[in-house]
N, CA, C and O atoms as CSV, one atom per row, in Angstrom:
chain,resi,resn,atom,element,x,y,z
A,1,UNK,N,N,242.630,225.260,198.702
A,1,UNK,CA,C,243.578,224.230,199.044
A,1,UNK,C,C,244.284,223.734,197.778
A,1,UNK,O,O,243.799,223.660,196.649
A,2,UNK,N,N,245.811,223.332,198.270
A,2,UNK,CA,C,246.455,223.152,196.463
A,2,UNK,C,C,245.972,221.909,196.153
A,2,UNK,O,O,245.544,221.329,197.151
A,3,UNK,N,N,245.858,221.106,194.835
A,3,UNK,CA,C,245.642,219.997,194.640
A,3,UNK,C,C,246.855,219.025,194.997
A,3,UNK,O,O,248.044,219.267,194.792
A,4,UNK,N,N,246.226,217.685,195.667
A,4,UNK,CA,C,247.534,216.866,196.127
A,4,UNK,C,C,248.173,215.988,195.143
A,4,UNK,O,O,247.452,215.124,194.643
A,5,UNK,N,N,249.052,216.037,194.880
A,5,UNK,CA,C,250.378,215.531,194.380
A,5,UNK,C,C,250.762,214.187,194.930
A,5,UNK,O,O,251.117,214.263,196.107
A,6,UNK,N,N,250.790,213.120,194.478
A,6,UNK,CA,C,251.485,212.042,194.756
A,6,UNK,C,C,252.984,212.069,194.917
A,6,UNK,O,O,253.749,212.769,194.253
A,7,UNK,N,N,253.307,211.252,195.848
A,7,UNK,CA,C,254.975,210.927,196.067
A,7,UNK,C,C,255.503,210.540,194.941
A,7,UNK,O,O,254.817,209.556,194.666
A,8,UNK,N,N,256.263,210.663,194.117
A,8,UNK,CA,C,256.837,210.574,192.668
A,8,UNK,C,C,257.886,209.791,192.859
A,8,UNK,O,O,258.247,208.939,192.048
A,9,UNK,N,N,258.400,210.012,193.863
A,9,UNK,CA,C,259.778,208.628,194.463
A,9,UNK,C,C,259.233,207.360,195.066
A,9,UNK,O,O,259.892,206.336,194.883
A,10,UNK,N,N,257.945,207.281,195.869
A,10,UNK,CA,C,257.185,206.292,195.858
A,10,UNK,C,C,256.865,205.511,194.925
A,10,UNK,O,O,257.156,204.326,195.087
A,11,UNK,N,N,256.240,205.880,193.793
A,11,UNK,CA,C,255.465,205.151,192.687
A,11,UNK,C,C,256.835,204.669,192.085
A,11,UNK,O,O,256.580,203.870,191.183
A,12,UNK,N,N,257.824,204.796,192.195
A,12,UNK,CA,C,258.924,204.205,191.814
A,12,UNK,C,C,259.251,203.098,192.530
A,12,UNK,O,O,259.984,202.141,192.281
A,13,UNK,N,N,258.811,203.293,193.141
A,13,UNK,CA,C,259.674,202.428,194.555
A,13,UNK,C,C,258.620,201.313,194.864
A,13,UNK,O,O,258.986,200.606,195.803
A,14,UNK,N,N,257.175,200.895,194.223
A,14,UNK,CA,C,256.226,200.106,194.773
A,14,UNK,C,C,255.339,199.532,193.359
A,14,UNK,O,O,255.552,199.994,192.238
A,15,UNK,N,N,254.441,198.579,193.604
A,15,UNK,CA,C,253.906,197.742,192.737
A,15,UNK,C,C,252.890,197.588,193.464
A,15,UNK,O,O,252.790,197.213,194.632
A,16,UNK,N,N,251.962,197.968,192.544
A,16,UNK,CA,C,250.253,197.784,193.821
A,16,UNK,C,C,249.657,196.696,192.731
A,16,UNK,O,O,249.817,196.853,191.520
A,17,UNK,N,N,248.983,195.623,193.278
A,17,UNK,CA,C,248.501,194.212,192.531
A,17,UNK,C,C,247.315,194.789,192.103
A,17,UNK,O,O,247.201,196.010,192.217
A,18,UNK,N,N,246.418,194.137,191.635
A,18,UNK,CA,C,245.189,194.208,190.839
A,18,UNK,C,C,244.382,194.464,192.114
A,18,UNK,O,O,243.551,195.366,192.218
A,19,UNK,N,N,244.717,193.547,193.122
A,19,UNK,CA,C,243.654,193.375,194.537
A,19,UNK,C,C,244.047,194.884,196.011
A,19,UNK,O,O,243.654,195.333,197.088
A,20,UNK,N,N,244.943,195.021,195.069
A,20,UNK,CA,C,245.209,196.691,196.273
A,20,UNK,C,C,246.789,195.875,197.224
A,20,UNK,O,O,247.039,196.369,198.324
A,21,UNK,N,N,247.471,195.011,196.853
A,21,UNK,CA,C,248.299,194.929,197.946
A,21,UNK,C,C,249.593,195.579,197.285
A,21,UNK,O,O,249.552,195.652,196.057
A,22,UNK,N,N,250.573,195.994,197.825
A,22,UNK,CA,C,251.264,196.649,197.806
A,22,UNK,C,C,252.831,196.148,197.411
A,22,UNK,O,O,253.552,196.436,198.366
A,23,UNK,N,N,253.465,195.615,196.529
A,23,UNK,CA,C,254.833,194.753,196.502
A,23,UNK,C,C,256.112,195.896,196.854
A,23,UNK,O,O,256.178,197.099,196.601
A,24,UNK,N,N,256.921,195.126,197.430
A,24,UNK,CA,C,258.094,196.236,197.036
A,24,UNK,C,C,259.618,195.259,197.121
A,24,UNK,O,O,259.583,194.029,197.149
A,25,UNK,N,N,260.564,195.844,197.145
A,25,UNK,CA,C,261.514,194.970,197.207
A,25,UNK,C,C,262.311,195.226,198.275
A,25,UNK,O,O,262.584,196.359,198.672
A,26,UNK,N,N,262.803,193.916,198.888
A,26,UNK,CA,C,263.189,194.332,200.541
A,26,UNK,C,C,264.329,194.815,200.839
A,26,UNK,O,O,265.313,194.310,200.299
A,27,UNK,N,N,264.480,195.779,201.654
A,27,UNK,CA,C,265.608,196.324,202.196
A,27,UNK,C,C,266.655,195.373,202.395
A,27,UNK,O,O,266.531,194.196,202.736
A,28,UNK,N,N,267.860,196.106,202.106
A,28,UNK,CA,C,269.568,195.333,202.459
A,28,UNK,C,C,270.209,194.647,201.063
A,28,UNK,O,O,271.094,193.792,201.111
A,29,UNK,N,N,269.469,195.289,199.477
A,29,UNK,CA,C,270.479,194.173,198.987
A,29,UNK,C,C,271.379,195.350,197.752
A,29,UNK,O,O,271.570,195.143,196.553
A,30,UNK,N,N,271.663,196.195,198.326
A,30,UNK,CA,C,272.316,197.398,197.936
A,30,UNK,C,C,273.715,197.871,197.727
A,30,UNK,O,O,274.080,198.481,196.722
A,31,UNK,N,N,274.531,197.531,198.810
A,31,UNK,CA,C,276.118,197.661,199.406
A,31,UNK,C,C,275.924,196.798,200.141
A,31,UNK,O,O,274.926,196.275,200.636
A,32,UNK,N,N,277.777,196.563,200.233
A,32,UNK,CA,C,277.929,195.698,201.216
A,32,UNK,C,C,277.857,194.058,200.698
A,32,UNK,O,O,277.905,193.393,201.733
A,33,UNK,N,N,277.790,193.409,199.859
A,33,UNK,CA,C,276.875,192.472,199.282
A,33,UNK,C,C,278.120,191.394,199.653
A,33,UNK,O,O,277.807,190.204,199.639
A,34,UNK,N,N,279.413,191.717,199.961
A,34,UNK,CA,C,280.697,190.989,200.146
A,34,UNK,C,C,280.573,189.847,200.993
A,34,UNK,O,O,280.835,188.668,200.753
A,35,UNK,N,N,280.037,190.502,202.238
A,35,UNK,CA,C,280.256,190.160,203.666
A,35,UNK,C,C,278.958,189.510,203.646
A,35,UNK,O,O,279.110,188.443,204.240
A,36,UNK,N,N,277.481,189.654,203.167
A,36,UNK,CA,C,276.684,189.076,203.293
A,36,UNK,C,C,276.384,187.550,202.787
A,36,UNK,O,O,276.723,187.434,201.609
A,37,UNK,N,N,275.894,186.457,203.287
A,37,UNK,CA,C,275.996,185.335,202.826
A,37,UNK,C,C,274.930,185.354,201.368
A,37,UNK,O,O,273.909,185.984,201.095
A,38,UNK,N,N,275.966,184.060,200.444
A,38,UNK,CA,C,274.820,184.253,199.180
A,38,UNK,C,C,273.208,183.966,199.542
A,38,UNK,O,O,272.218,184.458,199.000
A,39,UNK,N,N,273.279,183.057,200.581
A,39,UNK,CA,C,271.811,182.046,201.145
A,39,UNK,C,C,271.207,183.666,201.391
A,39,UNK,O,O,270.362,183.962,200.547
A,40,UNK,N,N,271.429,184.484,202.151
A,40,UNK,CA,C,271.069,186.038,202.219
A,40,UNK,C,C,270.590,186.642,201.093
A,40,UNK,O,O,269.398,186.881,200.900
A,41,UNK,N,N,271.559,186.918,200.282
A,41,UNK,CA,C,271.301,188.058,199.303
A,41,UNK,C,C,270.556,187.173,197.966
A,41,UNK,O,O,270.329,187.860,196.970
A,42,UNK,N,N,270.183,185.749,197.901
A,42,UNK,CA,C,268.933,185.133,197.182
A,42,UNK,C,C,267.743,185.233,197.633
A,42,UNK,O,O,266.726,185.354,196.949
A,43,UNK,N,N,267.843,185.169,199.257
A,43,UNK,CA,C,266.283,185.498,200.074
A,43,UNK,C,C,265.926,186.927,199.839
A,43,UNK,O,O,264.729,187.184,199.711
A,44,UNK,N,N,266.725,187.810,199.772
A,44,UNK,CA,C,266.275,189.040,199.364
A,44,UNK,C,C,265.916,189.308,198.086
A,44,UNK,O,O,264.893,189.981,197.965
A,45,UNK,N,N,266.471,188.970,197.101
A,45,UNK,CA,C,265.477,188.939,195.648
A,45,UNK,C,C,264.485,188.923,195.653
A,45,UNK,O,O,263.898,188.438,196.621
A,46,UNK,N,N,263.740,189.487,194.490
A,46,UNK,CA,C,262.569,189.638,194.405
A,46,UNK,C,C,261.854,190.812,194.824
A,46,UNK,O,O,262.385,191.877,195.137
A,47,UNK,N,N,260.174,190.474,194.809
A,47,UNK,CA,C,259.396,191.427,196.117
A,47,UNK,C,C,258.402,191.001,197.017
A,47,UNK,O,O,257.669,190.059,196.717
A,48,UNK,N,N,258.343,191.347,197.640
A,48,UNK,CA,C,257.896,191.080,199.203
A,48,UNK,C,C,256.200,191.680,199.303
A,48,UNK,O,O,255.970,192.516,198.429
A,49,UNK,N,N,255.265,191.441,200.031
A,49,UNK,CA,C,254.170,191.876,200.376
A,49,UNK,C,C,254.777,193.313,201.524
A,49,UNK,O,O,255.828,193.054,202.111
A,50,UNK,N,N,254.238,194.518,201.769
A,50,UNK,CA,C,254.728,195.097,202.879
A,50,UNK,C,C,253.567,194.874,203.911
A,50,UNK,O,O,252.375,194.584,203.805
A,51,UNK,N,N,254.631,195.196,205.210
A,51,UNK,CA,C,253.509,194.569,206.231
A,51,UNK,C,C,252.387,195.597,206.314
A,51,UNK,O,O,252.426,196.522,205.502
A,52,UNK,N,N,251.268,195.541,207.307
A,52,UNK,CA,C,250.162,196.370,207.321
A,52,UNK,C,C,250.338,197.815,207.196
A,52,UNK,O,O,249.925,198.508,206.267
A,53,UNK,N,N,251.174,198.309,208.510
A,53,UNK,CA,C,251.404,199.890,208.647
A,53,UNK,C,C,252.422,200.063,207.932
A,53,UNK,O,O,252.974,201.044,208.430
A,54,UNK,N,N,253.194,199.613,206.812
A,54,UNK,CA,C,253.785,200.224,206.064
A,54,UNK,C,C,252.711,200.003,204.688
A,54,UNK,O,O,252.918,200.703,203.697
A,55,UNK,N,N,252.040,199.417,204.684
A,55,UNK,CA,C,251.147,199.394,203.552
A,55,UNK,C,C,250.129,201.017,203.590
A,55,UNK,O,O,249.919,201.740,202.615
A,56,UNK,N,N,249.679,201.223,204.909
A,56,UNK,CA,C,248.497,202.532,205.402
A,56,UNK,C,C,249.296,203.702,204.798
A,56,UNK,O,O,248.693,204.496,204.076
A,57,UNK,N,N,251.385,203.964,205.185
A,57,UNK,CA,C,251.901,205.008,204.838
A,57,UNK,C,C,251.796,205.019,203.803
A,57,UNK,O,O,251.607,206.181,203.446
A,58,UNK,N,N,251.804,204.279,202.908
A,58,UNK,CA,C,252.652,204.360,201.051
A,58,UNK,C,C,251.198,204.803,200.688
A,58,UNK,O,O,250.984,205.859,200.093
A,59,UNK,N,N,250.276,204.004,201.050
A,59,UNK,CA,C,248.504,204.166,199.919
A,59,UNK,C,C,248.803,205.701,200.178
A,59,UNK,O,O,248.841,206.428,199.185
A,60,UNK,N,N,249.045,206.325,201.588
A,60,UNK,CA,C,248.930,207.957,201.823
A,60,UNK,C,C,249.507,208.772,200.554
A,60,UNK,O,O,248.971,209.548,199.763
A,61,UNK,N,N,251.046,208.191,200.710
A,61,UNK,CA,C,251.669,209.123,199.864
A,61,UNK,C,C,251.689,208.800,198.360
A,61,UNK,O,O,252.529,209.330,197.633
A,62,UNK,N,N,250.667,207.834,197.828
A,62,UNK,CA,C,250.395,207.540,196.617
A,62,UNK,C,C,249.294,208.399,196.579
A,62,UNK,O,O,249.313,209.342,195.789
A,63,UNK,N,N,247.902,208.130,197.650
A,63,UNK,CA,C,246.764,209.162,197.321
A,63,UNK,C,C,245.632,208.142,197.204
A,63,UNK,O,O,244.701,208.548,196.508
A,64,UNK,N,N,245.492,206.994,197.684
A,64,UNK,CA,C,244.755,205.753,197.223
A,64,UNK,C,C,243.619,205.632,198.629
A,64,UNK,O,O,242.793,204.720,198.679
């Protein structure tokens, strides 16, 4: 069996805490930024906890 390889675009894309939770930064603040209200695109700053079953996919394709 080949040895498994981590997602390499993942580990880019995520911040795992000391305690195993998973940060990332939330979808929508990319394009488009015109039309969206500023009160919007300040709530999106930052990073976010991901919810449960997106937490189960990422540990996968990290290997954790």
């Amino acid at each position: 069996m080949p040895k498994f390889k981590p997602h390499s675009g993942m580990k880019k894309r995520v911040k795992i805490t000391g305690r195993g939770k998973i940060l990332a930064e939330p979808a929508g603040k990319r394009h488009l930024l015109e039309v969206k209200p500023s009160k919007r695109t300040r709530r999106l700053s930052g990073t976010v906890e991901l919810a449960k079953t997106e937490t189960q996919r990422v540990k996968k394709m990290l290997g954790l």
